[in-house]
C-alpha positions in Angstrom: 265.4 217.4 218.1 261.8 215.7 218.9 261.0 213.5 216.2 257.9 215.1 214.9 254.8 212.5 213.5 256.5 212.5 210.3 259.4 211.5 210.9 258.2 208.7 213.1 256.0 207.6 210.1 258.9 207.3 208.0 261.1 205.8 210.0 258.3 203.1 211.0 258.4 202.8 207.0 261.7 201.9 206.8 261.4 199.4 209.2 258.7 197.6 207.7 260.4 197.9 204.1 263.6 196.2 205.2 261.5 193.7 207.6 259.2 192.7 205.0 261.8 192.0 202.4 263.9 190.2 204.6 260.9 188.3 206.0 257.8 189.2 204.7 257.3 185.5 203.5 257.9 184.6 207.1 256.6 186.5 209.3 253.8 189.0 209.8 254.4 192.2 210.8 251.3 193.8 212.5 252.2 197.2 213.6 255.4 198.8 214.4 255.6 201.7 216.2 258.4 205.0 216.6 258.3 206.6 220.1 261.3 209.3 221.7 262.8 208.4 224.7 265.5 210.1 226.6 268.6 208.6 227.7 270.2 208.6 230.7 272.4 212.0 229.6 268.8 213.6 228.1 269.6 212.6 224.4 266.9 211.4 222.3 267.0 208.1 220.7 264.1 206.1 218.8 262.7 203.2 220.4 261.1 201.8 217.8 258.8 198.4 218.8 257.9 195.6 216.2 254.8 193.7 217.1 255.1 190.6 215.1 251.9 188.7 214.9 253.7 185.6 214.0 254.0 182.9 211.2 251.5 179.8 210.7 253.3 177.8 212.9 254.1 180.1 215.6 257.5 180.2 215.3 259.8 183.0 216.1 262.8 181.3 215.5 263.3 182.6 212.1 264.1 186.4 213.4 268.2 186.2 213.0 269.7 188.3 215.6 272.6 188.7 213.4 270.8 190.6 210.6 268.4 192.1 213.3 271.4 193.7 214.9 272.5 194.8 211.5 269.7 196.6 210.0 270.5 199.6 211.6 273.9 199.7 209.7 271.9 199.5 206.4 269.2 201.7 207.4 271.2 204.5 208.7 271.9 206.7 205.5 268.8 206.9 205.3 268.0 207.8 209.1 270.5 210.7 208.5 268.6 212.3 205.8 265.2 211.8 208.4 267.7 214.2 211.0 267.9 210.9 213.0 271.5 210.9 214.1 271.1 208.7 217.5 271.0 204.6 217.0 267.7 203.8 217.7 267.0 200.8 220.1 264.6 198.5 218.3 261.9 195.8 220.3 260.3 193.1 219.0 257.0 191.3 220.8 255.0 188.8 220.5 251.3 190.0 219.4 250.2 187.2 221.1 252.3 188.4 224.8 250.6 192.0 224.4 247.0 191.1 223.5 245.6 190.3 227.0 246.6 193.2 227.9 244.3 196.4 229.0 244.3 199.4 226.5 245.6 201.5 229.6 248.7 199.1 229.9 249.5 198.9 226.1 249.5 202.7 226.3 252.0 202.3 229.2 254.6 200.3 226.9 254.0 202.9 223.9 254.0 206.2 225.8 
């Protein structure tokens, strides 16, 4: 199935949801975004990319790769009832790595 622009809004929702609670007083979230890629067997999976735009001090240490790792697990119930039965691969950057960047190779990253 393609995940249709709905779908990707939804699950970008989720993300944010559980993110925010988890470190919404830590962290800023600036945009996080759903895009289809095919695997090496021509499944689809979700890559979904965080940008995090960082905390006061500029300090990313506070991102646990345990619960990270783990929020798939708790979000995937509700993936199911979105149709999304592959585990997504989730990204998180650095707004601050991607903002030199040209528009043309942001759209690289994101296609």
């Amino acid at each position: 199935m393609a995940a249709s622009e709905l779908v990707k809004k939804k699950v970008a929702s989720l993300y944010r949801k559980h993110l925010e609670a988890e470190y919404g007083d830590r962290l800023v979230f600036d945009d996080i975004r759903v895009i289809p890629r095919l695997d090496q067997w021509g499944d689809e999976y979700l890559h979904i990319y965080v940008i995090v735009a960082g905390t006061a001090a500029g300090n990313y240490d506070v991102l646990d790769p345990s619960w990270i790792n783990s929020l798939y697990w708790e979000l995937r119930p509700e993936l199911l009832v979105l149709g999304v039965t592959s585990i997504p691969v989730d990204s998180y950057i650095d707004k601050a790595e991607i903002a030199p960047w040209t528009d043309e190779e942001r759209a690289r990253l994101f296609r």
